[in-house]
Every structure is written in structure tokens, then in C-alpha cells.
TILUM-754346 format. One record per atom (N, C-alpha, C): x, y negated, z; residue in one letter; atom name. Coordinates in steps of 0.001 Angstrom, whole numbers, plus 500000, padded with zeros to 6 digits. Each point is the difference from the previous one (the first is absolute). Layout:
% residues N
c1,c2,c3,gunu,tilum
X,Y,Z,A,CA
...
% end
This chain:
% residues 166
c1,c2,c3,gunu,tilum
770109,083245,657436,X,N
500600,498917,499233,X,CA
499761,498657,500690,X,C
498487,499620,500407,X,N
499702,499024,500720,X,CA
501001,499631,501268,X,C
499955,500951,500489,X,N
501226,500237,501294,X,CA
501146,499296,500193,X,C
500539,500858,498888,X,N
501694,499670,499335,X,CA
499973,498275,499844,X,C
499227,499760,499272,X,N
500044,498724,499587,X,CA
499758,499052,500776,X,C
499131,500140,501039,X,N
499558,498899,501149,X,CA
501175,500378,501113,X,C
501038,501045,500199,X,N
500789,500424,500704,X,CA
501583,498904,499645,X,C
499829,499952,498536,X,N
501301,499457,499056,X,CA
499623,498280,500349,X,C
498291,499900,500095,X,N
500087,498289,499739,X,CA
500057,499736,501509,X,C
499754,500537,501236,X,N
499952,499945,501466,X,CA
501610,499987,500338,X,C
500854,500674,499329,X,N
501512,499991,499851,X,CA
500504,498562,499854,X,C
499654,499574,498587,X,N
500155,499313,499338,X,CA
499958,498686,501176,X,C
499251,499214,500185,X,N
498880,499696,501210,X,CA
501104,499579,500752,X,C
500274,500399,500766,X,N
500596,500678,501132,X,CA
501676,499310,499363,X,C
500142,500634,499423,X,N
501448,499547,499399,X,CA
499822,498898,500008,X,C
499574,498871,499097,X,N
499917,499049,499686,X,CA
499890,498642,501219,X,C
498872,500647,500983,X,N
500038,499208,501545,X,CA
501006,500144,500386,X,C
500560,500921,500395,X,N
501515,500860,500088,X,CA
501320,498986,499505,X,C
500357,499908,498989,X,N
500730,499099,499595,X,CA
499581,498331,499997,X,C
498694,499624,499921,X,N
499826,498759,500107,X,CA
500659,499362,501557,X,C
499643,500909,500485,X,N
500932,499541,501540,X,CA
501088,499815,499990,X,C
500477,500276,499089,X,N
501813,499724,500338,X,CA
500050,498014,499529,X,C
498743,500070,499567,X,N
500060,498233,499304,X,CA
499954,498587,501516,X,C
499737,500895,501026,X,N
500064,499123,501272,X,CA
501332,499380,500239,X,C
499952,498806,499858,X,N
501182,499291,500440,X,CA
500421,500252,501316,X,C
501783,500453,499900,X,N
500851,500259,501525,X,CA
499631,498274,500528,X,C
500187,499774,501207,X,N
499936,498791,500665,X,CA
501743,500116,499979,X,C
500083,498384,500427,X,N
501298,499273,499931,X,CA
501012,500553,501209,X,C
500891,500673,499981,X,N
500823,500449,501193,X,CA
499636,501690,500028,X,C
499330,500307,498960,X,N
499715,501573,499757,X,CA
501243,500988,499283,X,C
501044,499343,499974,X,N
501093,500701,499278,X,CA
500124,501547,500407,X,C
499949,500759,499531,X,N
500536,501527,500607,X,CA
501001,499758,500950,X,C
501492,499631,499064,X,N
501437,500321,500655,X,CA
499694,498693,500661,X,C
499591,499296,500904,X,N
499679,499004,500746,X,CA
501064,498603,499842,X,C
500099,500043,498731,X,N
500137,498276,499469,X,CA
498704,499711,499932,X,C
500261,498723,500656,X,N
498909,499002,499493,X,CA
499168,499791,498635,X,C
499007,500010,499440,X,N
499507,499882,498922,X,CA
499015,498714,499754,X,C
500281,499243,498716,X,N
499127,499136,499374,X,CA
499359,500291,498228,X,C
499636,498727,500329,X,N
499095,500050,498469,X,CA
500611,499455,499467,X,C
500082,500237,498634,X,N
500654,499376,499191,X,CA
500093,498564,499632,X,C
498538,499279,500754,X,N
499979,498301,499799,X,CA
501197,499596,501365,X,C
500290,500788,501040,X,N
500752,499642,501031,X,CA
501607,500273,499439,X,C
500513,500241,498716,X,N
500926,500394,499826,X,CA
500779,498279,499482,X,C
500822,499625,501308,X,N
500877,498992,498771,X,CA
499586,498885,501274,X,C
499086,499711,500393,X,N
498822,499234,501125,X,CA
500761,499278,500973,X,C
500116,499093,500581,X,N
500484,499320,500903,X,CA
499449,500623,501401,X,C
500324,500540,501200,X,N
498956,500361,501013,X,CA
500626,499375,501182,X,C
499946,499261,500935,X,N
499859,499445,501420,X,CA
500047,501704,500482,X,C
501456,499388,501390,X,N
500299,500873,500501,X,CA
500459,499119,501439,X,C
498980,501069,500807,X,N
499955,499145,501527,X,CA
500515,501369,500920,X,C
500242,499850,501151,X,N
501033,500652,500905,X,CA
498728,500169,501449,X,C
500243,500753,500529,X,N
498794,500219,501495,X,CA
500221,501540,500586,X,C
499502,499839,501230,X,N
500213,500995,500615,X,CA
498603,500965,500323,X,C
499789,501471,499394,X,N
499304,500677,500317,X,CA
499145,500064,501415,X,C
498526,499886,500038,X,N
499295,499786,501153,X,CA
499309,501884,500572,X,C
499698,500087,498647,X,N
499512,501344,500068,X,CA
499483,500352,498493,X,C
499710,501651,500308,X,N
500185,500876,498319,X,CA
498863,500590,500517,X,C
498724,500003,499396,X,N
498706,501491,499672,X,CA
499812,500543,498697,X,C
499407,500994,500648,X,N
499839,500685,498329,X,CA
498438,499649,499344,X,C
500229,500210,499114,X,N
498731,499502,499210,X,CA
499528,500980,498650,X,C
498631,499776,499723,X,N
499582,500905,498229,X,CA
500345,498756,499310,X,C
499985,500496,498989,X,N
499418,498966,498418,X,CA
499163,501321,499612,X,C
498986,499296,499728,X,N
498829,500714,499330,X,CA
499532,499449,498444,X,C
500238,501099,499155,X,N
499746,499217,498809,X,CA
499204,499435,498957,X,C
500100,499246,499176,X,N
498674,499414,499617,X,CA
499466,500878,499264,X,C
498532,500180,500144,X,N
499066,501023,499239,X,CA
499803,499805,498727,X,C
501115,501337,498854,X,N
499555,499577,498656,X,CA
498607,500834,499241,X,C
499323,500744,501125,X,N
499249,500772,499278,X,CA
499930,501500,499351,X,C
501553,500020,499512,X,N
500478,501231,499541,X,CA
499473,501406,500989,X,C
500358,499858,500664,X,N
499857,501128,501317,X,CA
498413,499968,499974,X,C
499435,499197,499891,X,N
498241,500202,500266,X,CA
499652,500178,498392,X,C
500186,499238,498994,X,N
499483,500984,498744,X,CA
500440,501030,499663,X,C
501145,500273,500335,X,N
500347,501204,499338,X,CA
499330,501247,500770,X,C
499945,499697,501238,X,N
499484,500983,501168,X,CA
498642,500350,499380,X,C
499208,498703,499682,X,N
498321,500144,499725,X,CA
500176,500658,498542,X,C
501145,500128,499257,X,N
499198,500219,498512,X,CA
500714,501660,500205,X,C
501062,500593,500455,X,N
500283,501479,500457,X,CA
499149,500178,501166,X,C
499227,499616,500714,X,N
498758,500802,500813,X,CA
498656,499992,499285,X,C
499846,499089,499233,X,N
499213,500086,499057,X,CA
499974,501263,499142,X,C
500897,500184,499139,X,N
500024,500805,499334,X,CA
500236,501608,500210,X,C
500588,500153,501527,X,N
500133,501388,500489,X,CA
498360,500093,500779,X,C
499362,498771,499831,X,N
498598,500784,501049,X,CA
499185,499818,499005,X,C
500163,499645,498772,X,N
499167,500494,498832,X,CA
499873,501658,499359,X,C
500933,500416,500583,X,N
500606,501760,499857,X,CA
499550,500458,501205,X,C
498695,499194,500911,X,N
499533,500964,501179,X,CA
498518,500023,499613,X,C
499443,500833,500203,X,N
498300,500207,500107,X,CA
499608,499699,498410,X,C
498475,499843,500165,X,N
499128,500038,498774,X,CA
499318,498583,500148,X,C
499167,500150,498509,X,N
499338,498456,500373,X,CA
499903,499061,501168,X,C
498901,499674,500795,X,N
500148,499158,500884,X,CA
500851,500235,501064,X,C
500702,501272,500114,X,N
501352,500380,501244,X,CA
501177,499719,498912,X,C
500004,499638,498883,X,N
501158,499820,499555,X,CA
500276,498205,500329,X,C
498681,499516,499746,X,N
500331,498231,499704,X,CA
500505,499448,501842,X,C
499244,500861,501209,X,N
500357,500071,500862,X,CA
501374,500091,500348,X,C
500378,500806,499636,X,N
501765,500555,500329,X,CA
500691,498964,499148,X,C
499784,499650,498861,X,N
500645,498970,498900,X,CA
500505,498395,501166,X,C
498702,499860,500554,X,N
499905,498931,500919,X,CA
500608,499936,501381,X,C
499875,501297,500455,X,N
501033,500120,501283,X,CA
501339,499994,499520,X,C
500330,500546,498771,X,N
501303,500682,499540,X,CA
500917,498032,499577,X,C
498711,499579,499538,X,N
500574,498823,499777,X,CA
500653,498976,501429,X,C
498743,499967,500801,X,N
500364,499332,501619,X,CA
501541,500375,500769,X,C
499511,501243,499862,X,N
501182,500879,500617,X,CA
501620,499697,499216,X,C
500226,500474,499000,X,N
500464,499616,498900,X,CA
500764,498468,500390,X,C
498979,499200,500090,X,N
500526,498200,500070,X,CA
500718,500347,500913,X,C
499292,500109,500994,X,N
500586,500103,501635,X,CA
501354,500725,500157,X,C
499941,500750,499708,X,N
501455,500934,500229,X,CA
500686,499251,499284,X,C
499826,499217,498539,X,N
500946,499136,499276,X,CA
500525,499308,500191,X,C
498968,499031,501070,X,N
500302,498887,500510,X,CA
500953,499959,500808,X,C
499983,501259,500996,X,N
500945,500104,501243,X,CA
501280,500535,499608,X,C
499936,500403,499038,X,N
501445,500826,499181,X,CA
500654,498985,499951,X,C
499292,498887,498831,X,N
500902,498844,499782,X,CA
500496,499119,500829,X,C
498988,499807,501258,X,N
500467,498910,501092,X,CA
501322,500700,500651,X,C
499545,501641,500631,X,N
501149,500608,500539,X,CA
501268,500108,499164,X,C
500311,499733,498631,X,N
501231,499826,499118,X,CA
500768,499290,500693,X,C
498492,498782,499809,X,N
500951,498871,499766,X,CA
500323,498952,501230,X,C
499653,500400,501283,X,N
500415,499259,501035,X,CA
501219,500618,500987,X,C
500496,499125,500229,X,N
501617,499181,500687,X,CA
500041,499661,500975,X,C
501358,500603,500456,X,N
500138,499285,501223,X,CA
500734,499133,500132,X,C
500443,499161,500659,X,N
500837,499009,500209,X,CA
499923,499269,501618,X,C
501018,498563,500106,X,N
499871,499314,501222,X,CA
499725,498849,500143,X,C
499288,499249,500398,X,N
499895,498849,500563,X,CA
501243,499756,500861,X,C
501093,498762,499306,X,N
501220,499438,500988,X,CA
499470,498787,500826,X,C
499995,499550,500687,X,N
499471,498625,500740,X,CA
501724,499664,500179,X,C
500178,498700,499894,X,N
500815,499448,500121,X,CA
500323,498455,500464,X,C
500983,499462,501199,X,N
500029,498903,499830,X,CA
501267,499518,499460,X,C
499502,498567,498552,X,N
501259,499780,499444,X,CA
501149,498749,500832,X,C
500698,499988,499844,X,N
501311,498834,500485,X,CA
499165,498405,500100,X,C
498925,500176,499145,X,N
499551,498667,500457,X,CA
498713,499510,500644,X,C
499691,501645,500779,X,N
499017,500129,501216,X,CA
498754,500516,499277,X,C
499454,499777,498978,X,N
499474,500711,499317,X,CA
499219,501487,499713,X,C
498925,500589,500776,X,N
499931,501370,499872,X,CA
499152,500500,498758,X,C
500932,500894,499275,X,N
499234,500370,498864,X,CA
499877,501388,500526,X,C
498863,500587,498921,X,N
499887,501953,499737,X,CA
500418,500250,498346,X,C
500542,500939,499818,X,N
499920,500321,498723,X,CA
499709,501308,500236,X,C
499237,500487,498775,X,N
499930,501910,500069,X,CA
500866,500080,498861,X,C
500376,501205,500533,X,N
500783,500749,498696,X,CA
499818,501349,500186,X,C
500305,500633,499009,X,N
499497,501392,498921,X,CA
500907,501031,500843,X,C
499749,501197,500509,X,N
500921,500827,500798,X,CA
500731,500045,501022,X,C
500538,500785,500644,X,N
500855,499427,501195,X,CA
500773,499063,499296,X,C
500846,499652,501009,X,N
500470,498622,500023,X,CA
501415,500303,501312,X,C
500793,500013,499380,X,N
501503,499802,501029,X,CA
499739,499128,501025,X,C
498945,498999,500397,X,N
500313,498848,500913,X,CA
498969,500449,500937,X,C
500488,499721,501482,X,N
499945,500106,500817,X,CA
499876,498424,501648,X,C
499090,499990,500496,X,N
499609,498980,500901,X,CA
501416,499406,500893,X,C
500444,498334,499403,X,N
501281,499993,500586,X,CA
500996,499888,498679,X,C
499706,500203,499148,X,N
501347,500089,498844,X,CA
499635,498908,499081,X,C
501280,499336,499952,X,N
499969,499012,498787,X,CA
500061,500028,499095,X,C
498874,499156,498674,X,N
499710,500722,498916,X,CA
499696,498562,499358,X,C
500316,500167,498629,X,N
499845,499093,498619,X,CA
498684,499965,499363,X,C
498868,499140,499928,X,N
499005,500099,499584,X,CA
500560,499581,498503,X,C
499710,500630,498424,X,N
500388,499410,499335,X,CA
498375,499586,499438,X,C
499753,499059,499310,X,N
498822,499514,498734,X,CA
499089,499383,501279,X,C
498598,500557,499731,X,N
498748,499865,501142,X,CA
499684,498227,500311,X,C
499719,498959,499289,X,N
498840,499075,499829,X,CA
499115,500717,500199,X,C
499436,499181,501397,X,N
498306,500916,500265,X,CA
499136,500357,498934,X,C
499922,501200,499932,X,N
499632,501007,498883,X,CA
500371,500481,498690,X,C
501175,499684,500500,X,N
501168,500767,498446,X,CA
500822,501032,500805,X,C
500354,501068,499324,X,N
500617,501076,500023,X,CA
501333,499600,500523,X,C
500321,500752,501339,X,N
501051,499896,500967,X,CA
500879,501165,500440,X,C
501150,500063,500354,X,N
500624,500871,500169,X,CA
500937,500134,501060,X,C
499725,500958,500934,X,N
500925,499953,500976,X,CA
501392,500413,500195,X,C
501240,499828,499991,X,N
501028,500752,500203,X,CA
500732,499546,501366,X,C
500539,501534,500926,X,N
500606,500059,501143,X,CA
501636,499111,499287,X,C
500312,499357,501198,X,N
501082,499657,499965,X,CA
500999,501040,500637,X,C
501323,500450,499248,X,N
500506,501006,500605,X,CA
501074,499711,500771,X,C
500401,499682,501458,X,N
500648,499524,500627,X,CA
501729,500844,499788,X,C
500625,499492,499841,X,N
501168,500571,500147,X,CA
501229,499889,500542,X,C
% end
């Protein structure tokens, strides 16, 4: 019975870290079908839109900010499956590795979710100007192609689009 029940709340557990992850905010330019994406305070917004020519494209992580989830949930399901190992003082033992272990694997679950790739664009604009912006995933642009910076006041959310020559 003990079993069942520490089996159902280790489930439980698990689920719950499990879905709390989906609460990580996509970053800006994370669209699936690769439209552009904003926040809803950017909806309606006036944004500065400057013109420049691609210098060069790398790839880059975003690594995401640590909410914890992945490390408690890890420590309180290793906890509780190494309380179901050994006897008295080999049980509080295993409880404590089960917990370490537990975090650890949690921790790395959640980081490995939740990190991204994307590119660093370097760019120089029309009025000599060299900016970088990163953005979220590949990226159509290429070293040499002319492209629309839209928004981006040093340190506001910027957006690159290729100009499509025709």
C-alpha cells in the first residue's frame, strides 16, 4: 500500500514540474510558422525602422532563466523513491542521495528543455552605424543582404527582416 501511494505522489510530482514548464516564456521572434512575434504591450507601438547591410550571421544559445522547477521537483521525486531503499540509517542515506541526484537530473532536464538556438546578425546600417541583434532560430539572412532593422533603441526588442530583392 505504502508503495502504491509514494509511486501515485512521485507521479504526481513529476507531472506537475512537467507542466509547470510549459509556463517559460517563448522569446520574441519564436513564432513556429516563422512570423515574427510580439507581446502584447508591442501591439499598436510606433517602432523606428532603419535599413543596413548584413556584415555577418553566428549562431548562438539562449539559455534559460533558472525557475527551480527542474531542481525541486527532481529533489522531492529522488527523495521519495530513495526513501523506498534500505532500512534505518541506509534508508535516510539513499533519501539524501535520492534527493541530490534527483535535483541534479532536474535541473539539467529543465535547462536542456529549455535552451535555443538562434543568430547573432552584425550589421552595418545606411548611416554607418554597426549594430548586432540576436534573434531566436535560423534566420533567412545571410552576410551581404539588405535588411530592415525594425524597433531596437539600445536595449529594446529589435527585429530583423531580409529585404526581398525583386
Amino acid at each position: 500500500m505504502r508503495k502504491s501511494r509514494t509511486l501515485v505522489f512521485s507521479a504526481a510530482i513529476a507531472l506537475a514540474a512537467w507542466s509547470l514548464g510549459g509556463c517559460a516564456q517563448v522569446p520574441l521572434g519564436a513564432a513556429p510558422n516563422g512570423a515574427m512575434s510580439y507581446t502584447n504591450a508591442q501591439v499598436g507601438q510606433v517602432q523606428s525602422v532603419s535599413f543596413g547591410t548584413v556584415l555577418g550571421v553566428r549562431p548562438v544559445l539562449f539559455r534559460p532563466n533558472t525557475t527551480f522547477v527542474g531542481t525541486i521537483g527532481g529533489g522531492v521525486v529522488g527523495n521519495i523513491l530513495g526513501g523506498d531503499v534500505g532500512r534505518g540509517r541506509g534508508r535516510q542515506v539513499a533519501r539524501v542521495l535520492g534527493t541530490i541526484l534527483g535535483a541534479a537530473v532536474g535541473s539539467a532536464a529543465e535547462s536542456n528543455a529549455q535552451t535555443r538556438s538562434g543568430e547573432q546578425v552584425t550589421a552595418r546600417m545606411d548611416n554607418g552605424q554597426v549594430i548586432s541583434v540576436t534573434e531566436v532560430g535560423p534566420t533567412p539572412i545571410y552576410a551581404g543582404q539588405r535588411i530592415e532593422v525594425i524597433g531596437g533603441a539600445y536595449g529594446q526588442p529589435a527585429h530583423i527582416v531580409p529585404i526581398v530583392q525583386r
